[in-house]
Structures are given as C-alpha cells and as structure tokens.
LUMKEFI-244743 format. One record per residue (C-alpha): residue number from 1; residue in one letter; x, y, z. Coordinates in Angstrom, 3 decimals. Example, Ala and Ser with C-alpha at 12.3 -4.5 7.8 and 13.67 -1.06 7.14 Angstrom:
<atoms>
1:A:12.300:-4.500:7.800
2:S:13.670:-1.060:7.140
</atoms>
This chain:
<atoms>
1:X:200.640:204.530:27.866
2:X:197.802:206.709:27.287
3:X:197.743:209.814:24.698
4:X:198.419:212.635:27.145
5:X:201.418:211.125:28.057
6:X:203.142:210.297:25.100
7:X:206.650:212.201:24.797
8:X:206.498:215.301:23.284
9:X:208.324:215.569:19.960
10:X:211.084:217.209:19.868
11:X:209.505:220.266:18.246
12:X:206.427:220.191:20.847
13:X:209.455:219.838:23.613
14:X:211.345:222.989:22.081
15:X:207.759:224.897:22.246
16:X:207.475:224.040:25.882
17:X:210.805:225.388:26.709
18:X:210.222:228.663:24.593
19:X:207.174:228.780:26.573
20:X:208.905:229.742:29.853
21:X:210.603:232.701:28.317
22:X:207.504:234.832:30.289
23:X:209.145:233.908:33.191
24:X:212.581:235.275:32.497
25:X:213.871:238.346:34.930
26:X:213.678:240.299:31.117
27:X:209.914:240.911:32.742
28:X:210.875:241.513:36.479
29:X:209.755:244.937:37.170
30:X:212.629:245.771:38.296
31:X:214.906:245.250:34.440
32:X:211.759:247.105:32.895
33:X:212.425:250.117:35.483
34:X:215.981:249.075:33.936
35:X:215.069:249.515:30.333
36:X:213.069:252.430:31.018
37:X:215.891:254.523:32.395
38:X:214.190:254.727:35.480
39:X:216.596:253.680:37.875
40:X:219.039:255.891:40.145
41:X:222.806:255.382:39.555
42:X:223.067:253.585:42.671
43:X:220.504:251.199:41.517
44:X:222.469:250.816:38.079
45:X:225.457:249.998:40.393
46:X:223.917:247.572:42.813
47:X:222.867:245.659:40.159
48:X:226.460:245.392:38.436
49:X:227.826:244.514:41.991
50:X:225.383:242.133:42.814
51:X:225.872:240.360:38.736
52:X:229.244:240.570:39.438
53:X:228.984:237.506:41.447
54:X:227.024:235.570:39.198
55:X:229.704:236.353:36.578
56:X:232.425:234.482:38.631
57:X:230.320:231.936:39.634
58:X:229.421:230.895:35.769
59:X:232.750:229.475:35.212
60:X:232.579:227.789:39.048
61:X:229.399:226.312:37.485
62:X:230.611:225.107:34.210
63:X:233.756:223.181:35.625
64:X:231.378:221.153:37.963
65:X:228.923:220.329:34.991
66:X:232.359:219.208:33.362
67:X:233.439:217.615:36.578
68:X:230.236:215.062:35.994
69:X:230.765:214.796:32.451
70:X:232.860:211.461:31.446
71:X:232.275:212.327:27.712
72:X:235.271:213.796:25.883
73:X:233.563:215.187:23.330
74:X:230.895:217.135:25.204
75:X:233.780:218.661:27.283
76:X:235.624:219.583:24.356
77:X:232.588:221.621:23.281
78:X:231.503:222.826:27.196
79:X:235.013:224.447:28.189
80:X:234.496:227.242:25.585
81:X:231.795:228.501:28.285
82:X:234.002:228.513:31.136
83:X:236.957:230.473:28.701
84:X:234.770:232.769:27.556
85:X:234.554:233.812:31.152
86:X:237.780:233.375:32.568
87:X:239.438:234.553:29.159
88:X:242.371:232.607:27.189
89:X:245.057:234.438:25.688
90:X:244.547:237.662:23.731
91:X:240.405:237.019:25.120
92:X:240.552:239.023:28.626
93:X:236.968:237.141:28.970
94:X:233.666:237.922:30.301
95:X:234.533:239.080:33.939
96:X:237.331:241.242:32.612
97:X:234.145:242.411:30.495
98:X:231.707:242.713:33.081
99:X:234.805:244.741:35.236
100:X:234.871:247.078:32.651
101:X:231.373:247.672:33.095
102:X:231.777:248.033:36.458
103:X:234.259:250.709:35.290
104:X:232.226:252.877:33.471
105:X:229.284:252.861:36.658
106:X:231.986:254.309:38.990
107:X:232.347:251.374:40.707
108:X:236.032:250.072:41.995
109:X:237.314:247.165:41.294
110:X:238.654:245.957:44.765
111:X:234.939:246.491:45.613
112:X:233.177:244.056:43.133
113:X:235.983:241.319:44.110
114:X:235.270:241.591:47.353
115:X:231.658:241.714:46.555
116:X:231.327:244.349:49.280
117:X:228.230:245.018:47.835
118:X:226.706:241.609:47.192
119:X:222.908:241.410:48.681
120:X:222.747:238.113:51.159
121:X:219.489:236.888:49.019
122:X:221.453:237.242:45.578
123:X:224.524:234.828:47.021
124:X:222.307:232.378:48.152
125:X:220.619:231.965:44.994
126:X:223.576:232.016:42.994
127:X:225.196:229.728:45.751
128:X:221.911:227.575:45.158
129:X:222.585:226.795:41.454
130:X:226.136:226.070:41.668
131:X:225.124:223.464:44.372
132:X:222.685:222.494:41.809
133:X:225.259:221.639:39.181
134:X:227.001:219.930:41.299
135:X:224.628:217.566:42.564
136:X:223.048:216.779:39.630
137:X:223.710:214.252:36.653
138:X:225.567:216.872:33.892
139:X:222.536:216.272:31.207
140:X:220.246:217.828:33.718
141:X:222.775:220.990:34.808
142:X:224.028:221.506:31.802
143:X:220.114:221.647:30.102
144:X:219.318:224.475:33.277
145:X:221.581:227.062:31.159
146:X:218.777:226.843:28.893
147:X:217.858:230.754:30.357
148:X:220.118:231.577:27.624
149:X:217.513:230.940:25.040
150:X:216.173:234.060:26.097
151:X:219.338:236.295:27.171
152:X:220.034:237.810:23.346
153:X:217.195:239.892:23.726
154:X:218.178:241.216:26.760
155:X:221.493:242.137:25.891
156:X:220.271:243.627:22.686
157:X:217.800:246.088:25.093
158:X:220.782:247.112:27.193
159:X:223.120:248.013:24.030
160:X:220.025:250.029:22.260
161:X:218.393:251.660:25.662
162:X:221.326:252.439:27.865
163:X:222.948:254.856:26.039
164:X:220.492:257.211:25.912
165:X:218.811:256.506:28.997
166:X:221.899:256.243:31.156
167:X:224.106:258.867:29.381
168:X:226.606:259.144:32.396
169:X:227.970:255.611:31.743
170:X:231.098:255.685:30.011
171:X:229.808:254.148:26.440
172:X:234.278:253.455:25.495
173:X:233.708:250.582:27.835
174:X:230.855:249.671:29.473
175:X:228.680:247.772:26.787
176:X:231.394:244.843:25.265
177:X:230.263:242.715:27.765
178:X:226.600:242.472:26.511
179:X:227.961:242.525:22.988
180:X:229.848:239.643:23.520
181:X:227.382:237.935:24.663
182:X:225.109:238.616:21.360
183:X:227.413:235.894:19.742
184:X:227.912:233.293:22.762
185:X:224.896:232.831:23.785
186:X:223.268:232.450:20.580
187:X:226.115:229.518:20.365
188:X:225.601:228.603:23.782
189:X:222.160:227.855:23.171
190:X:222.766:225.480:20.122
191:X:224.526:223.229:22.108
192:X:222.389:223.360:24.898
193:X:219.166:222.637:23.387
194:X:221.014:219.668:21.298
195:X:221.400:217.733:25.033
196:X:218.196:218.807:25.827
197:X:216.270:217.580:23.441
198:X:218.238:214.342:23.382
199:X:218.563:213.439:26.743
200:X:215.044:213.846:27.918
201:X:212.992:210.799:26.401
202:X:210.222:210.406:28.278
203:X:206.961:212.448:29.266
204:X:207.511:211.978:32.644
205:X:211.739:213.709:31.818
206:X:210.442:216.190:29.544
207:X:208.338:217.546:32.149
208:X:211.100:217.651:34.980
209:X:212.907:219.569:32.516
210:X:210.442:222.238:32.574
211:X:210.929:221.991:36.116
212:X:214.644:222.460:36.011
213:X:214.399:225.537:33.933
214:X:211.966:226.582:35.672
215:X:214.336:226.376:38.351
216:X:217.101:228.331:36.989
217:X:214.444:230.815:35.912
218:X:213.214:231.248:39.392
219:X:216.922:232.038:40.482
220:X:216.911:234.812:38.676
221:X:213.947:236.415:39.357
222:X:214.475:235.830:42.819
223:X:217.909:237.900:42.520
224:X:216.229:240.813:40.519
225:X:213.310:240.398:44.092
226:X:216.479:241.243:46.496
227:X:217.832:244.239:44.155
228:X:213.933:245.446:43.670
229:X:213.834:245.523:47.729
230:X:217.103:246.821:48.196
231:X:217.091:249.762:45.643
232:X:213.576:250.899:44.473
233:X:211.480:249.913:47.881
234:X:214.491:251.266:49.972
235:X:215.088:248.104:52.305
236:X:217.746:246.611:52.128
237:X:219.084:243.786:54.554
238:X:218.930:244.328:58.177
239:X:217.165:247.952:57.426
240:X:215.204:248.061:60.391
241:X:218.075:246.681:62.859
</atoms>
C-alpha cells in the first residue's frame, strides 16, 4: 500500500467530514436571503411547506436504517431519532414542532399534511434519500445523517435572526422546533460520528464516505435549488404551461 493511501486516522477522517460543511444548504443563496430577512412571506411559507415533508419523512428514514440494523444495541440508541419526531408521551415531537411553525407562518394544517404545497423537485429528493436508506447497508445510511454536524448553527441563526427580521411570525410558537433541535442534534451527531469513524477502515471506505455525505449534502441543496426557482426567480413548476 503506498503512503497516499493509507487510512486516514480517525482525527484526519473527522477533518475530512468537517470539511464538507461548505457545502451545506446553510450557504445556498437562497437560506442567506433567509437569514437576511430578505424573503417575502410566501417564500417563508413555501419553505415550511416544502420542510414539512422532509420532517415526516425523517422518521420514515430512521425505521428503515433500523429495519437493516440486526444490532440491539445500536437500535436501542437509533429509535430516540425516530421519537423525537413522531413524539412519545408528554413529547408531542418534532412534526408537532415543525406544525406549530407552520402555525405561526399562517399556514393550515390540513395543507402541510396534504403537502398541497410540496415542489415536485423537493419530493423527489427527499423520496431519493429514503430510497437511499433503504437500499443501503445501515453503517452507510445511518453515517449520511452526518449533515447534522453542521445543523446547530443553523438553527441557532433562525432563533437569533428571525425575530427581528420576520416580526410577523408568531414568536409564542414558531421557534421550539429549532430549539429542540439545539440539543438533538448535537446528540445526534455523537452517535453518528462514533459509527462513522468505526465502520469505515479503509482509504478506499473513508473516501466513499465523503461521497455519501456528500450525497446527503447534495439533497439538500438541491431542495433549497427548487424553492430558489419557485419563490425568488418566480418559476415555479409547469410556469410556462
């Protein structure tokens, strides 16, 4: 085996990873028109609508990593994820969260179940990385929620930026979601990385890891391209039909 393709240690691994954070959709222009407090309230909304789905479709994700997983003991730890979501007795969870947000945007209910206003690119990326974690061994799907290494910040920007740059959202409910996530993720994370940097031994791994993230990463950029096209460059689907 030559130098340049020894295995990374596990700290030169971690660095790698951290690397890819300039490629989260924290640096899509359309969450820095976001942060700004440049975007119209039906912007705001189509972007709660359209996360809305990828809300639901965490916990859908989680059960099939779990659904691969024959070891007791990572499942014991993974199925926090999916309750933190789908809520467990006095928790209401993260979608009851996230429908609170929805809430305070003026946005109905009914309509983000029905996902009336989900964007056809945004399902099929979402759609794409449930597949994903279904298809692949649970070490690999369960290292591609690795984006949460860099979700804290963004959840911190919303809770310090939003409430003066969006002052017509109702502030009594519309940020728990994002602080709840402060404290998960952070956990999330932990246990994440531990797989991570476990699991992938080789050079040859270590670098389809980057891949998979990369991966996950690109899934959400690509749903921040269909809300950019939608609601700043004013075409949404089937605009000129």
């Amino acid at each position: 085996m030559t130098a340049d393709l020894k295995p990374w240690s596990k700290e030169e691994f971690k660095e790698k990873l951290l690397e890819k954070g300039k490629f989260y959709h924290r640096n899509h222009e359309f969450h820095i028109m976001m942060n700004n407090g440049e975007l119209s309230k039906e912007a705001v909304q189509g972007w709660v609508a359209n996360r809305f789905y990828y809300q639901v479709a965490i916990p859908v994700k989680d059960a099939a990593i779990m659904s691969n997983c024959w070891d007791r003991e990572v499942r014991r730890h993974w199925i926090q994820r999916i309750i933190d979501h789908d809520g467990n007795g006095n928790d209401p969870g993260g979608i009851e969260a996230w429908l609170e947000l929805g809430d305070a945007v003026g946005l109905e209910r009914d309509d983000l179940w029905s996902h009336k206003h989900l964007l056809p690119g945004v399902k099929f990326a979402i759609d794409a990385y449930v597949n994903f974690a279904k298809q692949q061994p649970w070490q690999v799907a369960a290292s591609s929620s690795l984006t949460e290494l860099f979700a804290p910040t963004i959840h911190k920007d919303r809770i310090d930026n939003w409430p003066d740059k969006y002052p017509w959202i109702d502030q009594s409910k519309g940020y728990r979601y994002f602080s709840k996530r402060l404290t998960e993720a952070r956990r999330d994370v932990e246990r994440g990385l531990e797989i991570t940097l476990d699991y992938y031994k080789t050079r040859e791994q270590q670098e389809m890891m980057l891949n998979v993230l990369q991966f996950k990463l690109d899934v959400l950029w690509t749903m921040c391209d269909c809300m950019y096209l939608a609601y700043i460059v004013k075409k949404p689907p089937y605009h000129n039909v």
